[in-house]
C-alpha positions in Angstrom: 98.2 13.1 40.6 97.9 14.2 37.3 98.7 11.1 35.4 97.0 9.3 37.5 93.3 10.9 36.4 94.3 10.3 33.3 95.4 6.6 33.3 91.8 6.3 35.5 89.8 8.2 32.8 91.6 6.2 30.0 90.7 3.1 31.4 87.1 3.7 32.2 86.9 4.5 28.7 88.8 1.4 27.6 86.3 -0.6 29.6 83.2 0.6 27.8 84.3 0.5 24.7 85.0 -3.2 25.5 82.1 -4.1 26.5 80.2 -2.3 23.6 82.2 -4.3 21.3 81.1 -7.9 23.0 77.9 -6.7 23.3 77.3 -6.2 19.3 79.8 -9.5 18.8 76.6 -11.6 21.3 74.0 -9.5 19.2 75.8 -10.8 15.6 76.2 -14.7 16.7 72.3 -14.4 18.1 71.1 -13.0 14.5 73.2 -16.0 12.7 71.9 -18.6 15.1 68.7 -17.3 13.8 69.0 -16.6 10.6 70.8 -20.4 9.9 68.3 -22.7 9.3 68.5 -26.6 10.7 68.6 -29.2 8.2 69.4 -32.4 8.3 71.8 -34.6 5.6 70.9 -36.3 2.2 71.5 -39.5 3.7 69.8 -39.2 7.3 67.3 -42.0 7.4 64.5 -41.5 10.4 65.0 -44.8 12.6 61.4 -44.3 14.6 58.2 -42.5 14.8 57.7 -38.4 16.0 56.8 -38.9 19.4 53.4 -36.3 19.5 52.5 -37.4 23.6 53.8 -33.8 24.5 51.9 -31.8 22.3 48.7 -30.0 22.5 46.0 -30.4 19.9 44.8 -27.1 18.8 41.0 -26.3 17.8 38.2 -24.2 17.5 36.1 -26.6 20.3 39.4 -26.2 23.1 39.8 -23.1 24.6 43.6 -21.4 25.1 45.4 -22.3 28.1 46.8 -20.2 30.2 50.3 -20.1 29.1 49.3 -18.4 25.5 51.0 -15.4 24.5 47.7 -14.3 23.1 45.6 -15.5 26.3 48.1 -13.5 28.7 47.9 -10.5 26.4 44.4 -10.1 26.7 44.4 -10.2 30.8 46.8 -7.6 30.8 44.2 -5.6 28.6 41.5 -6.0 30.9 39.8 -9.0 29.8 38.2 -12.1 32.1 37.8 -15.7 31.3 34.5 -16.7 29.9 33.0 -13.6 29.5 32.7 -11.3 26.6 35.1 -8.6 24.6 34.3 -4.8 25.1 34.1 -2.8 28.0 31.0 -3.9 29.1 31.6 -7.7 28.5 29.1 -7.6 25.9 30.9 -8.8 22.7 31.6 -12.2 21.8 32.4 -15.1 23.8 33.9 -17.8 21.1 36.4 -17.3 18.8 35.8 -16.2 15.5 35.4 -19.5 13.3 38.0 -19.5 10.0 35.3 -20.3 8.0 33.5 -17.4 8.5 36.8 -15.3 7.5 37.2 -16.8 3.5 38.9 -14.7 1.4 39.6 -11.2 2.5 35.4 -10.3 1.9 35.2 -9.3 6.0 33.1 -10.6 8.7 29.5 -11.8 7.4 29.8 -10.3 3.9 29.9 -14.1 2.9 26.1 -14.4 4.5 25.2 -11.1 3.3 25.8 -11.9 -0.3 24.2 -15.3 0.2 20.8 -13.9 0.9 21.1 -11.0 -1.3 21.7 -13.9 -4.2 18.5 -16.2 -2.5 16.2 -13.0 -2.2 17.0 -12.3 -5.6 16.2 -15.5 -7.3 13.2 -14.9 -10.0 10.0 -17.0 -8.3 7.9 -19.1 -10.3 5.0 -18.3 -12.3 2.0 -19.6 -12.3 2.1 -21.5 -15.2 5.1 -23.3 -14.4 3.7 -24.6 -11.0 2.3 -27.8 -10.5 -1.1 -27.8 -9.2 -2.2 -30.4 -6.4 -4.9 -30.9 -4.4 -3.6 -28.8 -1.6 -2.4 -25.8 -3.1 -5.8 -25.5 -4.2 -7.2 -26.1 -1.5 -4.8 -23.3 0.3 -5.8 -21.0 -2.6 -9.4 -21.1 -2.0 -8.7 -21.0 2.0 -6.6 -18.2 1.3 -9.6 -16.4 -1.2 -12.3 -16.6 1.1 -10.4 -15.1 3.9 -9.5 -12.0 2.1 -13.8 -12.0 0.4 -14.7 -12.1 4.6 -11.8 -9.4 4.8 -13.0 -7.5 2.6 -17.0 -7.9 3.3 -16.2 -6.4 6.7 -13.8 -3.6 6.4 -16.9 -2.5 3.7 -19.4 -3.0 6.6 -16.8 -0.9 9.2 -16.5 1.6 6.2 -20.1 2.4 5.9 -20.4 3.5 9.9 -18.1 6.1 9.1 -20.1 7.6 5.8 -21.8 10.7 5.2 -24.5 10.6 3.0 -25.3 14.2 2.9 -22.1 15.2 1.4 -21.4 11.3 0.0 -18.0 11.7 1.9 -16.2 8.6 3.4 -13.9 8.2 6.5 -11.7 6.0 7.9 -12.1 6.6 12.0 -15.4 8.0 14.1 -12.5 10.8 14.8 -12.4 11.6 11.0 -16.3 11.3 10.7 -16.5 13.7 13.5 -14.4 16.0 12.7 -16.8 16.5 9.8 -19.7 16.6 11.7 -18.7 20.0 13.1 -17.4 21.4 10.1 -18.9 24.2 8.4 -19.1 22.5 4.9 -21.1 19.6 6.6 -23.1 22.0 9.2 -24.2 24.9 5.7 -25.6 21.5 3.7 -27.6 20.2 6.7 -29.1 23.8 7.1 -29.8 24.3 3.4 -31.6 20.7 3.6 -33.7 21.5 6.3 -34.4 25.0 4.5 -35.5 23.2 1.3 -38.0 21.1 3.7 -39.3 24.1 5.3 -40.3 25.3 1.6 -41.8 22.5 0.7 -44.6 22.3 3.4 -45.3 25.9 3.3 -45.3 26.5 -0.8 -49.2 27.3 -2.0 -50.2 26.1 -5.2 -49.6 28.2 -8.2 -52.5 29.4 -9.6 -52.4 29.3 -13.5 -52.0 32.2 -15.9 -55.1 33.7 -17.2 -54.2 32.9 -20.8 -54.3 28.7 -19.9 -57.7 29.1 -18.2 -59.0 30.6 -20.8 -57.6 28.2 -23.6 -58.8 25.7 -21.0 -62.3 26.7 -21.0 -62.9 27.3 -24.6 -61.2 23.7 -24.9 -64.4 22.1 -22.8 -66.8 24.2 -24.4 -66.3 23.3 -27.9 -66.4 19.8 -26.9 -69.7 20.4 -25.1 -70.8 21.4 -28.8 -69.3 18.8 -30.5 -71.5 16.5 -28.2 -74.3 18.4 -29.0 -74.3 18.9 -32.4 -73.8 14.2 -33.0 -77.1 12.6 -33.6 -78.8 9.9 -32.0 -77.9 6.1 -33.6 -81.4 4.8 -34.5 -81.9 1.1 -32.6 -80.8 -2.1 -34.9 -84.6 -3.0 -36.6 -85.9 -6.6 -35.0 -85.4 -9.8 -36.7 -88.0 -11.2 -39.1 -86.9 -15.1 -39.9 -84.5 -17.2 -40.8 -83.8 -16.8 -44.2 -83.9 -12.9 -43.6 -81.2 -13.6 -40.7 -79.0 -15.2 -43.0 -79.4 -12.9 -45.6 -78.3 -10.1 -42.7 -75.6 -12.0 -41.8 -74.1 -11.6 -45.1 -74.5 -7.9 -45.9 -71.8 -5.4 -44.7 -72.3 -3.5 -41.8 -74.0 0.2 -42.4 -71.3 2.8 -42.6 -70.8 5.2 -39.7 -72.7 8.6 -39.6 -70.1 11.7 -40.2 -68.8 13.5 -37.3 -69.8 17.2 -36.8 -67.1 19.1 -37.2 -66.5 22.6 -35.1 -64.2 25.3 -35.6 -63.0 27.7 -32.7 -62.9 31.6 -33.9 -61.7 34.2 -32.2 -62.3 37.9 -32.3 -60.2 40.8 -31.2 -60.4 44.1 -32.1 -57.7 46.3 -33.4 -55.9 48.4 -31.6 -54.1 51.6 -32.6 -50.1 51.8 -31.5 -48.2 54.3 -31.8 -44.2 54.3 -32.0 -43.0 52.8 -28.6 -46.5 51.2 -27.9 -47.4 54.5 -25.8 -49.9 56.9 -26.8 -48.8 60.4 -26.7 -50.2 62.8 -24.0 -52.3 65.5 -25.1 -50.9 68.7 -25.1 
């Protein structure tokens, strides 16, 4: 019983050990039918043409069939036909072009740089454009529509001024917002205050010293008038010959002007030190 275990045992392992051994033999001829390459001798001469009926044409316009690795892959990953990649269909639907993929840049960093380089470019100055009938005509266009522009948002602007404190505002909310501030509300108050006082101030009556110099003034020109004598009447003509004769003499000087001089009189007065007299004792 005994030997007969062990002639079973030793055969089972005889039998794996076999068939580990073909195993990596298969493995070894499947790596050098791989790894040989097919080639065909110096002297083979190609008697007719590639016959290309059975292939498929690949491009960017055809879509993958259904037998694609890559076409099969993405169904197992959860994709659909004809809609678009992400979870909620939302990506693309066409295949990235390889012209978009130049280079190892990325996706779109050939565009990007493209308008970075077109944004960039230095525009013309003025001198160096040519001038035509239209631009001109675009310019001026293009003048009196800012002018009209302008005219009005000066005409908006001056609805939302205040004069009294020479403030301006863009809004009516701004403008009153002012309107019941207290800077606005003390200068209208002090306004109407200054009005006030202007109706009800009296004339000032003049120092006594002015009416005084005042009337002296008009009485020594009372006296000056006085004091000129009369101008006698021209005497009458007598003839011709006298006439001429008058005619050529120089007129009669002016009679002097009386002259009047303006005293006046105080009397002293006695001051003590400090312009007080001192109380009697």
């Amino acid at each position: 019983m005994a030997t007969n275990k062990n002639l079973g045992y030793g055969s089972g392992v005889n039998n794996s050990y076999v068939a580990r051994m073909s195993h990596r033999e298969q493995s070894k001829r499947e790596e050098e039918d791989v790894d040989t390459d097919f080639s065909l001798p110096i002297t083979h001469r190609i008697t007719k043409d590639l016959d290309t009926n059975s292939f498929q044409q690949i491009s960017m316009d055809t879509p993958l069939g259904s037998t694609n690795k890559g076409y099969q892959l993405m169904l197992k990953m959860g994709w659909k036909k004809d809609t678009g990649l992400g979870s909620g269909s939302r990506g693309i639907v066409d295949p990235v072009r390889l012209s978009a993929t130049i280079g190892k840049l990325g996706l779109g960093k050939l565009d990007q740089d493209l308008s970075y380089t077109e944004n960039i470019e230095r525009p013309r100055m003025l001198g160096e454009v040519e001038d035509t009938v239209e631009t001109v005509k675009k310019r001026e266009v293009l003048v009196e529509k800012q002018t009209k522009l302008e005219d009005e948002l000066t005409k908006i602007g001056e609805s939302f001024r205040c004069d009294l404190c020479s403030k301006q505002y863009k809004n009516s909310m701004e403008l009153q917002a002012h309107f019941n501030s207290y800077e606005h509300g003390h200068k209208h108050r002090f306004k109407e205050m200054q009005q006030m006082n202007k109706r009800n101030a009296k004339p000032v009556a003049k120092p006594t010293v002015d009416r005084e110099l005042e009337a002296l003034m008009q009485k020594a020109n009372a006296q000056n008038k006085a004091n000129v004598p009369a101008i006698p009447p021209p005497p009458p003509p007598a003839s011709s010959s006298s006439d001429v004769e008058m005619t050529d003499a120089a007129p009669p000087p002016p009679p002097p002007a009386a002259t009047s001089t303006v005293k006046f009189s105080m009397k002293p007065v006695k001051m003590t030190l400090g312009g007080v007299k001192k109380p009697r004792l």
